[in-house]
C-alpha positions as CSV (number, residue, x, y, z in Angstrom):
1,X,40.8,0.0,27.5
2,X,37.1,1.3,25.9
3,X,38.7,5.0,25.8
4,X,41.7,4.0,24.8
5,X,40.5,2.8,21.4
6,X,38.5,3.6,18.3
7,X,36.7,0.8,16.3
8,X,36.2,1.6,12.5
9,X,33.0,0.3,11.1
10,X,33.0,3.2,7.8
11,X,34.7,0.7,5.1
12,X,35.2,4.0,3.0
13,X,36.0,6.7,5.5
14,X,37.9,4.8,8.1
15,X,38.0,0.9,6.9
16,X,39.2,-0.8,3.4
17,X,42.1,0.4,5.3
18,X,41.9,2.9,2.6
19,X,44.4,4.2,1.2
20,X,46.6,1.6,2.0
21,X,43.3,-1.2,1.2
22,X,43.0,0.2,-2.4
23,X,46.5,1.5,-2.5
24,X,48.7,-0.7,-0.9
25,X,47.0,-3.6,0.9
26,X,48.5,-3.2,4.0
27,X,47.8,-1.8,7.1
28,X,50.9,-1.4,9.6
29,X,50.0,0.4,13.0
30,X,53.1,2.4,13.8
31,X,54.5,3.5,17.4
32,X,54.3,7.0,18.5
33,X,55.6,7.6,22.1
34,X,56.7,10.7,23.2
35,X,57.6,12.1,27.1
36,X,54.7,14.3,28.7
37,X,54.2,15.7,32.4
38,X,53.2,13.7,34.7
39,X,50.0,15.3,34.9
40,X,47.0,14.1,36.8
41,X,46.2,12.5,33.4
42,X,49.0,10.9,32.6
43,X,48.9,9.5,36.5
44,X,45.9,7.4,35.5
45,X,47.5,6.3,32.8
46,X,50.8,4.9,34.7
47,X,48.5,3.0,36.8
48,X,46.9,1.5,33.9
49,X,49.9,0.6,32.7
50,X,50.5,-1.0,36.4
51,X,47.6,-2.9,35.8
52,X,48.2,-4.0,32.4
53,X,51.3,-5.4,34.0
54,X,49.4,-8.1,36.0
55,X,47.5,-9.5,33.0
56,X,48.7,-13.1,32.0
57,X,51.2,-12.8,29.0
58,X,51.2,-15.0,26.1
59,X,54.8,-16.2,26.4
60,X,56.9,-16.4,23.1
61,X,54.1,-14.4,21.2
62,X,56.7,-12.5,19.4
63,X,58.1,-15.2,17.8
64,X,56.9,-16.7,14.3
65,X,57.7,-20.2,15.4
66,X,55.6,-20.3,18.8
67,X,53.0,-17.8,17.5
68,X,52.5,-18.9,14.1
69,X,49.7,-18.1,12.0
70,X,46.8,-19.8,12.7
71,X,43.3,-20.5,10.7
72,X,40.2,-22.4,12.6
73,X,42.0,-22.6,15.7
74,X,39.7,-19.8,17.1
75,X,36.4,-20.0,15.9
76,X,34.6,-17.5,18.3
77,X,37.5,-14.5,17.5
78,X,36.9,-15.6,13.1
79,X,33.5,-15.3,13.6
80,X,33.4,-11.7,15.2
81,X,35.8,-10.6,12.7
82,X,32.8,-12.0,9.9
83,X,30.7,-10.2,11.7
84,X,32.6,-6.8,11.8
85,X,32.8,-7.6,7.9
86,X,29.7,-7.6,7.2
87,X,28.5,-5.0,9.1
88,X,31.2,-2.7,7.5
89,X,29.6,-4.1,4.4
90,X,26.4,-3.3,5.1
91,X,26.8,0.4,6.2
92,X,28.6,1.1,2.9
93,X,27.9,2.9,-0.1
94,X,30.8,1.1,-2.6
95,X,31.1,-2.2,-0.8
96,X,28.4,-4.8,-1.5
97,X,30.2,-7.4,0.5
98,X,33.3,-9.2,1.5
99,X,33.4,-12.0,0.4
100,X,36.1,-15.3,1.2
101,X,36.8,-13.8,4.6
102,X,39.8,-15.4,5.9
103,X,41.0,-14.7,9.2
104,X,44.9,-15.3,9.8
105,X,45.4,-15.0,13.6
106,X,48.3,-14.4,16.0
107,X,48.3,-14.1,19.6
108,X,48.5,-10.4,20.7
109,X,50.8,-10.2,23.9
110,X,48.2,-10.8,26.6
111,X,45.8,-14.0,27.1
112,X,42.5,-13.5,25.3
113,X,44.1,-10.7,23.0
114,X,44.5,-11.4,19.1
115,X,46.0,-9.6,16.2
116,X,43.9,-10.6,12.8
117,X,45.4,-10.5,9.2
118,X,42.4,-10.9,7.5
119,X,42.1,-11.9,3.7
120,X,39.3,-11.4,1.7
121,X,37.6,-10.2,-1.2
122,X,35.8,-6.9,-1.5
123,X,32.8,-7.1,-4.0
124,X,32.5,-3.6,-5.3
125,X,29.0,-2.3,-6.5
126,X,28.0,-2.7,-9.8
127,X,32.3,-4.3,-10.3
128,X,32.6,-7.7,-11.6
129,X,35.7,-8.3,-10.7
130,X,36.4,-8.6,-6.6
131,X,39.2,-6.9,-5.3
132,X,41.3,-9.0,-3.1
133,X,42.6,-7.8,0.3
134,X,44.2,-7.8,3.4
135,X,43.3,-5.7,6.4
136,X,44.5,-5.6,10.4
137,X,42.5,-6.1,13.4
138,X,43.0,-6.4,16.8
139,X,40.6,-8.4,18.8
140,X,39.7,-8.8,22.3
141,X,37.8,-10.5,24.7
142,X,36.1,-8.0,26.8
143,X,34.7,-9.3,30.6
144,X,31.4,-10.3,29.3
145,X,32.8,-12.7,27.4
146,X,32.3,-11.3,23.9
147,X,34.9,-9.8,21.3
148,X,35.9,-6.4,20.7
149,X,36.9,-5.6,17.2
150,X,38.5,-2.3,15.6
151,X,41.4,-1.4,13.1
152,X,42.5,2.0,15.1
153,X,44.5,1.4,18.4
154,X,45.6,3.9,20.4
155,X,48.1,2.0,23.3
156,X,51.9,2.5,21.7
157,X,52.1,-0.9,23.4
158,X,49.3,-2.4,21.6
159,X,50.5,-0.8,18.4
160,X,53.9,-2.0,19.2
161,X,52.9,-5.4,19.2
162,X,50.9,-5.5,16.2
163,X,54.1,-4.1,14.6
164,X,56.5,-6.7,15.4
165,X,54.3,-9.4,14.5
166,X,53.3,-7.9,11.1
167,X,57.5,-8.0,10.5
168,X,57.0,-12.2,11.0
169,X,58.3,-13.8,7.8
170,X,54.6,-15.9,7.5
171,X,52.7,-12.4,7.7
172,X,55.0,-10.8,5.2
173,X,54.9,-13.4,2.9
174,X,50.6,-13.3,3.3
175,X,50.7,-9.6,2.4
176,X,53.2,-10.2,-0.6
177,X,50.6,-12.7,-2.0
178,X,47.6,-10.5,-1.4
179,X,49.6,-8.0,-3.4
180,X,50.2,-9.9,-6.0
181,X,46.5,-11.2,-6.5
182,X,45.3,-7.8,-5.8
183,X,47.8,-6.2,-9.0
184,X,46.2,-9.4,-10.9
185,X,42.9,-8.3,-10.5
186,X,42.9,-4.6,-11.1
187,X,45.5,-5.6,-14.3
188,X,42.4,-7.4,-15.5
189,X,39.9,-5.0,-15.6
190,X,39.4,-1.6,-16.7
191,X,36.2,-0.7,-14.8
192,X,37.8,-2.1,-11.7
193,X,40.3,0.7,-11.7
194,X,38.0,3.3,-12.6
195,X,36.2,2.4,-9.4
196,X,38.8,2.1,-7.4
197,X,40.2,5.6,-8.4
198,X,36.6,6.8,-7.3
199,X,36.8,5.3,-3.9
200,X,40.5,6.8,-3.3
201,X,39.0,10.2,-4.4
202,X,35.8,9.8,-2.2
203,X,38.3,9.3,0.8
204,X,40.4,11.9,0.0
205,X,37.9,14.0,-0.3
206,X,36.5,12.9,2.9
207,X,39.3,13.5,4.7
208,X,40.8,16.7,3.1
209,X,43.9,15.1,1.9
């Protein structure tokens, strides 16, 4: 699954989720599956998909009341998720940190797969005020026992997943929140929204949209 997906480490061209970071807090992966050949290339990728089929699946994982959100109860996939914070952080040129990382965890659909609603607050250079948000990860454990991190996924099954649980009535009710307390804050200060005009601009520009 290394080709299949692209981790985002750029908190201003690729991360704060950005747009929807500064914008809208939120960060929902949507499904887009369409009918192709059946190319040599898209052969590999049935049998992939065969293979994906004898992975161990996390039964009842897409329901909120037998994959509930979780905090603590997996410290190794919180603290790669700190760690992919602050190295977003540190390769910035607007973030000076993330700060109050929480990470709000359901099980993705296979064992050793995780899909992270993470709260925190951004620390903007030179910004009093921190900017609180919520972004989306998807974690997993890769055969060397460590975790794989990234926001972009690739796999309409994957994405799929990610979907349905971000519809889950204790996710919905965490993004409302963040919302809420992310409205508070910019409300509160001028300079805060100045900045975060800038850093919509700087992606915009970065991206030609």
């Amino acid at each position: 699954m290394e080709g299949e997906r692209k981790d985002c480490i750029s908190p201003v061209k690729k991360y704060l989720f950005i747009k929807v970071v500064v914008i809208a807090l939120l960060l929902v992966l949507t499904a887009e599956m369409g009918r192709q050949a059946l190319t040599k290339e898209e052969t590999k990728k049935v049998q992939k998909t065969n293979s994906q089929q004898m992975k161990v699946e996390n039964l009842g994982y897409q329901t909120m009341e037998e994959n509930p959100l979780s905090m603590g109860k997996y410290p190794e996939v919180s603290g790669a998720v700190e760690e992919y914070f602050e190295k977003a952080a540190g390769e910035s040129k607007f973030v000076e940190a993330y700060e109050g990382i929480e990470s709000h965890i359901k099980l993705g659909r296979y064992k050793d797969t995780y899909v992270v609603f993470v709260r925190y607050d951004m620390k903007i250079k030179d910004i009093y005020t921190k900017v609180p948000g919520l972004g989306t990860l998807y974690v997993d454990k890769k055969k060397d026992g460590s975790y794989r991190v990234g926001t972009e996924v690739k796999e309409a099954e994957i994405r799929t997943c990610i979907e349905e649980l971000a519809q889950h009535t204790d996710v919905q009710q965490l993004f409302a929140d963040t919302q809420s307390a992310y409205h508070a804050a910019v409300q509160s200060d001028a300079l805060l929204q100045e900045a975060l005009m800038d850093l919509k601009n700087a992606y915009e520009d970065s991206t030609g949209s």
